[in-house]
VEXPAFI-863840 format. One record per residue: residue number from 1; residue in three letters; x, y, z of N, C-alpha, C in turn. Coordinates in steps of 0.1 Angstrom, whole numbers, m for minus. Layout:
BEGIN
{NUM, 'ala', {X, Y, Z}, {X, Y, Z}, {X, Y, Z}}
...
END
This chain:
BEGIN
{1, 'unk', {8, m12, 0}, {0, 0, 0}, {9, 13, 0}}
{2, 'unk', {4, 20, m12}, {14, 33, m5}, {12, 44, 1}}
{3, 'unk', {21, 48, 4}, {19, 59, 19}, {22, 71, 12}}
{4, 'unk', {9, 80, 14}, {7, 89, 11}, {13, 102, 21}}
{5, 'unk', {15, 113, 17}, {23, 129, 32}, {8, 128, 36}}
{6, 'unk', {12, 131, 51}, {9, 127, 62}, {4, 143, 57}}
{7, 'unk', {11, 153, 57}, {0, 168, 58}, {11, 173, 42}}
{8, 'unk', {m3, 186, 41}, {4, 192, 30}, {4, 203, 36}}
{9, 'unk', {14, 215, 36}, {14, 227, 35}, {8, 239, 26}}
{10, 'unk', {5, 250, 32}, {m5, 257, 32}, {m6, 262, 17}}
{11, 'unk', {13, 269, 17}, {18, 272, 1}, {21, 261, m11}}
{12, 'unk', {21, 247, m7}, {19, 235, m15}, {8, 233, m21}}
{13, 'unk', {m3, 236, m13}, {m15, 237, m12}, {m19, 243, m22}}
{14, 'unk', {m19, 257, m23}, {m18, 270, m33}, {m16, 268, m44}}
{15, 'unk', {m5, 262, m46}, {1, 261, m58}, {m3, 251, m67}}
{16, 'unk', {m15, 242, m63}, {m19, 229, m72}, {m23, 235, m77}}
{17, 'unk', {m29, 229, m93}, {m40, 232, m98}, {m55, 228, m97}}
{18, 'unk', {m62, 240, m99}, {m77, 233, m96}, {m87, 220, m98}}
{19, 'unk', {m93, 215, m91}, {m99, 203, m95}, {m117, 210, m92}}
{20, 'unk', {m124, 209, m104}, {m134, 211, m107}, {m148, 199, m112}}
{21, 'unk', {m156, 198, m105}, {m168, 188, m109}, {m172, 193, m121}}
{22, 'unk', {m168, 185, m133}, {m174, 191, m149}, {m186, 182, m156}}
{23, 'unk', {m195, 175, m151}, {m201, 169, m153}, {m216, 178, m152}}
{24, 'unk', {m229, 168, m151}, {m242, 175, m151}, {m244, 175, m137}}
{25, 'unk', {m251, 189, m138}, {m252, 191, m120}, {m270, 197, m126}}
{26, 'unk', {m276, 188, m116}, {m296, 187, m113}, {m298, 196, m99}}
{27, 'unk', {m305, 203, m95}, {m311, 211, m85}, {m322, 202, m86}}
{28, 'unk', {m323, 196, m72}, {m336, 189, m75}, {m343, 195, m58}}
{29, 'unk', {m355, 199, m64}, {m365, 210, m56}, {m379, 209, m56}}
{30, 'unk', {m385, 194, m59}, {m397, 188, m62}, {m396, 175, m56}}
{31, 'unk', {m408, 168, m52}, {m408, 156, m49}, {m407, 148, m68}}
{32, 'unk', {m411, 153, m74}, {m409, 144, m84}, {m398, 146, m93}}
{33, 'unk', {m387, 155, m88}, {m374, 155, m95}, {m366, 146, m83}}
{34, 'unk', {m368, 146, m70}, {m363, 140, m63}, {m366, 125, m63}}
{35, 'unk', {m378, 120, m71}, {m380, 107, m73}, {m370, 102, m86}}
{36, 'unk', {m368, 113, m95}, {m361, 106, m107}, {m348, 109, m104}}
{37, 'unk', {m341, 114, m92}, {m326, 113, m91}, {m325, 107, m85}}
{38, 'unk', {m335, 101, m72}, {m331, 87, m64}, {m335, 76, m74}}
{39, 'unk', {m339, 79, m85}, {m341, 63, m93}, {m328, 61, m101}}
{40, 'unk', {m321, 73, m109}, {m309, 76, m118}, {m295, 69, m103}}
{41, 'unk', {m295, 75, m93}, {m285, 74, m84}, {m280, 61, m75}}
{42, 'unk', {m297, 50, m77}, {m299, 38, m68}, {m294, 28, m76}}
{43, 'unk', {m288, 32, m97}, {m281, 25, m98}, {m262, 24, m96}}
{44, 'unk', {m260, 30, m86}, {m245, 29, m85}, {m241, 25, m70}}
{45, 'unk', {m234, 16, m73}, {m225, 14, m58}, {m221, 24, m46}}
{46, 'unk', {m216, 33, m54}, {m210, 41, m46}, {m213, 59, m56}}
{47, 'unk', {m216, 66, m41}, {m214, 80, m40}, {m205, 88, m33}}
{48, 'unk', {m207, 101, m45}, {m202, 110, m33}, {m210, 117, m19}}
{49, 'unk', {m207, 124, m15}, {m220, 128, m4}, {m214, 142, 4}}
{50, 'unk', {m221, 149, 4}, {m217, 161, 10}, {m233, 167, 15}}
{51, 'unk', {m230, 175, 25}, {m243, 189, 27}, {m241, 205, 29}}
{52, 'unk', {m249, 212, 30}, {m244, 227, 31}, {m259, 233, 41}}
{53, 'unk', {m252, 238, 48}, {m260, 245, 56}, {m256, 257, 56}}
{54, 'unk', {m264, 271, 56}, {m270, 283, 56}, {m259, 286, 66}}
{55, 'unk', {m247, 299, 64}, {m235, 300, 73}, {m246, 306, 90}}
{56, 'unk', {m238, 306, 100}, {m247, 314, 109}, {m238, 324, 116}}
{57, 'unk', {m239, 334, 119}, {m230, 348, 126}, {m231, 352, 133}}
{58, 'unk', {m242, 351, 142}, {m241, 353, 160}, {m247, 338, 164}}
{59, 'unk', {m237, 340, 175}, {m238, 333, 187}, {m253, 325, 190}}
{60, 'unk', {m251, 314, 188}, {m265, 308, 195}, {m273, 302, 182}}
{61, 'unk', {m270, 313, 170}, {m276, 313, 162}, {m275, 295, 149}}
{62, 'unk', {m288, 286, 146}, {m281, 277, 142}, {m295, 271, 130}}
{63, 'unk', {m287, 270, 116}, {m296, 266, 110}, {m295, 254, 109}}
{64, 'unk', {m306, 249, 100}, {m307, 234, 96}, {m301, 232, 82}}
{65, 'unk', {m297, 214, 78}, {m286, 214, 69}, {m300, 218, 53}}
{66, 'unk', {m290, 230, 42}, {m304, 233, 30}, {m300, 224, 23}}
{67, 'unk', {m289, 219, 16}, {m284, 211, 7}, {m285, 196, 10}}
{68, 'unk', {m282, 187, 3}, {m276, 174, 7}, {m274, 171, m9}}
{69, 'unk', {m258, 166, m14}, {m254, 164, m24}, {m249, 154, m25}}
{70, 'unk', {m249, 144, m38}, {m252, 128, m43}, {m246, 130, m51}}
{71, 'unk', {m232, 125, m54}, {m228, 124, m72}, {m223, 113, m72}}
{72, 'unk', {m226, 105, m85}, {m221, 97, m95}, {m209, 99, m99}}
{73, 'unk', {m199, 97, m106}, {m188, 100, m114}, {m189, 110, m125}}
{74, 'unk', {m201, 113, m128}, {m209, 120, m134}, {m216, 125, m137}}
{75, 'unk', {m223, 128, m128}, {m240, 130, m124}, {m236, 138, m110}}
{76, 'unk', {m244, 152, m108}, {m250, 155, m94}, {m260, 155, m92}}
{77, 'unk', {m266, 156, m82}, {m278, 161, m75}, {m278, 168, m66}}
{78, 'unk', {m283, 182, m61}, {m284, 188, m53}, {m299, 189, m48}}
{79, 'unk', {m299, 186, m35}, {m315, 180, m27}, {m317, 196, m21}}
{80, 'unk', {m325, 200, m23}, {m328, 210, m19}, {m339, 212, m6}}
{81, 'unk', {m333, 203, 8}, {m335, 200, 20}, {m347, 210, 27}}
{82, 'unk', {m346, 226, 24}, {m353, 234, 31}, {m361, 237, 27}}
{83, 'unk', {m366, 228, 15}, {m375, 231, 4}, {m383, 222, 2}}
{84, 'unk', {m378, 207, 3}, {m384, 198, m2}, {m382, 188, 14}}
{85, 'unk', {m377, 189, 21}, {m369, 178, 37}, {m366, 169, 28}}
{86, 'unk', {m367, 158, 35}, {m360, 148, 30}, {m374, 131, 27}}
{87, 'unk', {m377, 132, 14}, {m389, 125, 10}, {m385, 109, 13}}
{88, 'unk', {m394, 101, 16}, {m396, 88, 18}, {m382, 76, 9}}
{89, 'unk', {m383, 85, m7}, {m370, 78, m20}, {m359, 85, m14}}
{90, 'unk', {m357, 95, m11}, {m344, 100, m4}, {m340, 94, 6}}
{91, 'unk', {m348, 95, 19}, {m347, 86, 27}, {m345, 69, 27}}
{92, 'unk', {m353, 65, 19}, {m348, 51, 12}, {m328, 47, 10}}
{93, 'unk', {m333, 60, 4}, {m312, 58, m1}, {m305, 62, 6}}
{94, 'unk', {m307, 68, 12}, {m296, 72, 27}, {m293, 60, 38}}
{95, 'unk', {m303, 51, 37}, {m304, 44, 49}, {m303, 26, 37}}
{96, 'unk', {m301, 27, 22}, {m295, 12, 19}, {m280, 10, 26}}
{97, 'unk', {m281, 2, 26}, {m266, m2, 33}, {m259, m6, 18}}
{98, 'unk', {m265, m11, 5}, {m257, m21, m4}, {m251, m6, m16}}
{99, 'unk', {m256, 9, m7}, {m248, 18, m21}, {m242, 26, m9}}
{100, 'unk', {m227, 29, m12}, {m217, 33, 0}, {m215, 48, m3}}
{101, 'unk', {m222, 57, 5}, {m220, 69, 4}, {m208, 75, 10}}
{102, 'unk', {m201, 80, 2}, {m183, 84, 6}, {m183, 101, 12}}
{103, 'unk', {m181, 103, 25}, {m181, 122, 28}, {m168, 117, 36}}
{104, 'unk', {m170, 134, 43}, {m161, 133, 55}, {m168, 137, 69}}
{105, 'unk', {m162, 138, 80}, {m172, 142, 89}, {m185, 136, 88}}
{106, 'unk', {m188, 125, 84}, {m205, 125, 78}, {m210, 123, 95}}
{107, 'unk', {m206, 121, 104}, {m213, 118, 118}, {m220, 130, 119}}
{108, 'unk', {m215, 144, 118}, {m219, 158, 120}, {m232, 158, 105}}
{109, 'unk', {m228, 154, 96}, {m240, 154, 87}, {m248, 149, 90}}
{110, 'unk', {m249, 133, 95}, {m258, 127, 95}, {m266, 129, 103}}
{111, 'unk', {m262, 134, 117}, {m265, 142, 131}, {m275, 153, 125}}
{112, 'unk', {m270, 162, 112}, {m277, 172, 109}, {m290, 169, 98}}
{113, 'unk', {m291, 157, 95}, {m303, 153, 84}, {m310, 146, 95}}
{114, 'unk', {m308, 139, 107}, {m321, 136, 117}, {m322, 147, 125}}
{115, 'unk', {m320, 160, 124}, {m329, 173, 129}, {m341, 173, 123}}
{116, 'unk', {m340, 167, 103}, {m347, 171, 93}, {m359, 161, 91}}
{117, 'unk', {m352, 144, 99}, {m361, 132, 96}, {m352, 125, 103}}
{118, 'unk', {m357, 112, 111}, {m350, 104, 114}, {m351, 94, 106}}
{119, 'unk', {m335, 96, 104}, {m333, 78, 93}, {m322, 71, 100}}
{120, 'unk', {m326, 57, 94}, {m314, 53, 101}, {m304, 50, 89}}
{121, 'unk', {m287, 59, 88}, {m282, 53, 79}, {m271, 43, 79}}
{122, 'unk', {m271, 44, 65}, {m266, 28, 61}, {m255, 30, 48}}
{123, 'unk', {m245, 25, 53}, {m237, 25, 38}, {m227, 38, 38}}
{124, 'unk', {m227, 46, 49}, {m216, 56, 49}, {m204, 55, 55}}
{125, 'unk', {m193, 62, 46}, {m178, 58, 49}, {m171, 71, 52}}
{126, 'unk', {m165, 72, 60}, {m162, 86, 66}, {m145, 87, 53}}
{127, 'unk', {m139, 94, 49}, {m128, 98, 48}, {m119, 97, 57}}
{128, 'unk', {m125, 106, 66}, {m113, 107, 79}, {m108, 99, 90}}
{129, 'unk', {m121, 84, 85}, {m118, 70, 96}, {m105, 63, 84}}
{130, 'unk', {m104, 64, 73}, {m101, 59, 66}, {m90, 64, 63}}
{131, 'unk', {m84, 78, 58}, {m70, 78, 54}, {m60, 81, 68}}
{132, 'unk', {m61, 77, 73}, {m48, 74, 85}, {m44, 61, 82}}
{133, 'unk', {m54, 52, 81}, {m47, 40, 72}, {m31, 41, 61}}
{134, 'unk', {m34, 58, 57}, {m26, 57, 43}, {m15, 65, 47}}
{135, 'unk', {m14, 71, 59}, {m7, 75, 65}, {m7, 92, 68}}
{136, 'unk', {m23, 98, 58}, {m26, 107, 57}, {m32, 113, 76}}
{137, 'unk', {m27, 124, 78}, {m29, 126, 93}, {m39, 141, 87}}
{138, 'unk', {m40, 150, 82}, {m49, 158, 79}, {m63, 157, 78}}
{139, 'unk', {m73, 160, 78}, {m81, 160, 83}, {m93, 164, 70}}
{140, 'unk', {m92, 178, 69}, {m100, 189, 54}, {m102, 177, 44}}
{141, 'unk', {m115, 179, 35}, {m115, 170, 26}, {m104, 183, 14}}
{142, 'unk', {m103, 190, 15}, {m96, 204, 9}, {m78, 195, 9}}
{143, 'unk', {m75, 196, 22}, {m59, 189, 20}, {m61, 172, 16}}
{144, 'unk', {m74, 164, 18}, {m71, 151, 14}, {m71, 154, 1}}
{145, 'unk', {m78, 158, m6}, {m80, 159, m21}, {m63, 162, m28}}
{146, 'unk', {m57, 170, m17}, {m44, 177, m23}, {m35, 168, m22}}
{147, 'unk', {m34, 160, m11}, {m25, 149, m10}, {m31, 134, m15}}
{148, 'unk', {m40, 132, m19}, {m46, 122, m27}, {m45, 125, m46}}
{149, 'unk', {m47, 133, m44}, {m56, 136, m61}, {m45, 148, m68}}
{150, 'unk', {m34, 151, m58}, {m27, 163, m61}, {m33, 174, m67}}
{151, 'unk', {m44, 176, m62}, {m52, 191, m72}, {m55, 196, m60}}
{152, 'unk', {m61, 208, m59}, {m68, 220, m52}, {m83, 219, m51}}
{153, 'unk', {m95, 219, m51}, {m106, 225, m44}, {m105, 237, m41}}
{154, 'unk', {m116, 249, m43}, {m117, 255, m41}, {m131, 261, m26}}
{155, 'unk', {m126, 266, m16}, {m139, 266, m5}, {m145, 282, m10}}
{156, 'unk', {m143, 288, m18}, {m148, 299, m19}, {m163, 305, m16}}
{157, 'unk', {m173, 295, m17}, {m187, 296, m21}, {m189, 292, m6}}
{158, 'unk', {m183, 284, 6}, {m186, 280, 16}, {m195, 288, 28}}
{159, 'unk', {m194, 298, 28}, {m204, 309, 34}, {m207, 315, 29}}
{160, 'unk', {m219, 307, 16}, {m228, 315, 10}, {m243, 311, 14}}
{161, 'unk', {m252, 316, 12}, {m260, 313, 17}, {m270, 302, 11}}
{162, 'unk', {m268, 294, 17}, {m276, 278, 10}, {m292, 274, 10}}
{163, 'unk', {m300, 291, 15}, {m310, 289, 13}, {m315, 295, 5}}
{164, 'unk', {m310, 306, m9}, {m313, 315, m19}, {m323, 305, m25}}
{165, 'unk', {m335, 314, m28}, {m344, 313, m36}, {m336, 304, m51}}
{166, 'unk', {m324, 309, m53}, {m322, 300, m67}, {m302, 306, m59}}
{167, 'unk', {m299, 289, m62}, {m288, 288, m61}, {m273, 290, m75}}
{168, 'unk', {m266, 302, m69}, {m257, 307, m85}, {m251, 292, m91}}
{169, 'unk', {m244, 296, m102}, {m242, 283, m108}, {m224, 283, m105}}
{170, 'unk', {m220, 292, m97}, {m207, 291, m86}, {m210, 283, m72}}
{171, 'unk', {m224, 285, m67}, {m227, 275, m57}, {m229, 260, m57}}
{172, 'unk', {m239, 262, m75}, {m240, 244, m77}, {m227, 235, m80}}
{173, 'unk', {m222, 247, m89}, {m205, 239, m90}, {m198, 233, m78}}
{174, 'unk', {m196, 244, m70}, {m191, 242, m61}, {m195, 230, m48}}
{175, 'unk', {m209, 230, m42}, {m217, 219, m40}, {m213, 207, m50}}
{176, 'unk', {m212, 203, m59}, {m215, 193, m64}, {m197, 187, m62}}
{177, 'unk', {m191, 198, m69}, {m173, 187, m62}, {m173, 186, m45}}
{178, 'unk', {m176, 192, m40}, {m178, 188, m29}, {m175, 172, m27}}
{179, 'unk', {m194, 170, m33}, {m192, 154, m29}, {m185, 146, m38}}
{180, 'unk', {m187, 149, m52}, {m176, 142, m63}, {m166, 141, m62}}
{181, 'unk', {m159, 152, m51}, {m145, 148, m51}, {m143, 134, m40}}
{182, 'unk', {m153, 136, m29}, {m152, 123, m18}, {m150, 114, m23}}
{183, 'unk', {m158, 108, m33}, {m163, 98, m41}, {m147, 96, m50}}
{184, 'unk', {m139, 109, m55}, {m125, 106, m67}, {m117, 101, m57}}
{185, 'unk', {m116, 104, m42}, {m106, 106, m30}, {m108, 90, m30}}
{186, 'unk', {m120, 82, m27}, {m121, 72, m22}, {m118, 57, m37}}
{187, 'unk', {m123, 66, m45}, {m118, 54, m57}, {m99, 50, m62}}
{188, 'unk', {m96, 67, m58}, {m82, 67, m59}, {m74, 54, m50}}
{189, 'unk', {m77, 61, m36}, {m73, 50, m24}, {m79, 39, m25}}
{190, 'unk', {m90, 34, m28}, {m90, 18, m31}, {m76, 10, m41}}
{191, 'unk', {m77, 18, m54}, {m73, 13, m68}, {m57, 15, m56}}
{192, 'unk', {m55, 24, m54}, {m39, 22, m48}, {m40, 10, m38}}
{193, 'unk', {m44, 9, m31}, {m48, m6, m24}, {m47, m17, m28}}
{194, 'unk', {m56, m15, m46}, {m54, m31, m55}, {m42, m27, m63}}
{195, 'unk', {m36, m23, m63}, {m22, m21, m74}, {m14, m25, m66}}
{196, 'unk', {m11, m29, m55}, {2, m33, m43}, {1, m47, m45}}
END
């Protein structure tokens, strides 16, 4: 197996070049758009998985998660959570155990989608249980992407606000590598796994 830097530095960091989700990205904001992306999404093994919640700036103050993002190697979906919660087919797929949804932190996400519904889920793989195996000690899906994937991510759009009437098409971009990249991070480290 090989062993990946343990951390990257900040101006190492900097200097990658960007990695960008260039595929089709769906806003799905209906129960019946949300029926045909859990039907398109329940054929794949594995996802990416991310969420975005509404930033908050005083004290005390705390919203619920608006986003929840699903991508294929190809495909996003962006659930539009404060709009739509989280429907019966969403919930269905959160809680299969046989399609492996890849985030980081997902305890804090998943913590934050049973404020919205309780599910019970199934099939999620944290990042950050997983690359210390590789010798990766960092934490950010931002530095794993850098020291896995050698590219950059961009957090630019991360305190924007996730509950706009219509989200810019710098937010859905943005949202959607999110989870896509979880999903490149986690196919990388397997395939280096089977190549040893």
């Amino acid at each position: 197996m090989q062993e990946f830097a343990a951390h990257i530095e900040k101006e190492d960091l900097h200097s990658l070049s960007n990695i960008v989700f260039s595929g089709k990205i769906e806003v799905v904001n209906s129960m019946a758009k949300a029926e045909k992306a859990v039907k398109y999404l329940s054929r794949f093994e594995l996802l990416g998985f991310d969420t975005e919640t509404k930033p908050a700036f005083h004290k005390g103050q705390k919203h619920k998660i608006a986003l929840l993002q699903l991508s294929s190697d190809s495909s996003a979906y962006l659930f539009r959570l404060h709009a739509i919660g989280i429907p019966d087919c969403l919930a269905g797929l959160l809680e299969r155990e046989s399609i492996k949804k890849i985030g980081a932190a997902v305890h804090d996400d998943i913590k934050g989608l049973q404020r919205i519904r309780k599910i019970k889920p199934g099939g999620f793989i944290d990042l950050q249980h997983i690359v210390p195996k590789y010798g990766i000690e960092d934490k950010s899906v931002q530095k794993i992407a850098a020291i896995v994937l050698n590219a950059k991510i961009s957090k630019s759009q991360r305190l924007t606000n996730w509950e706009n009437e219509q989200l810019t098409g710098l937010q859905q971009r943005y949202a959607a590598t999110d989870a896509w990249v979880c999903r490149e991070i986690y196919v990388q480290l397997v395939n280096n796994n089977q190549n040893d």
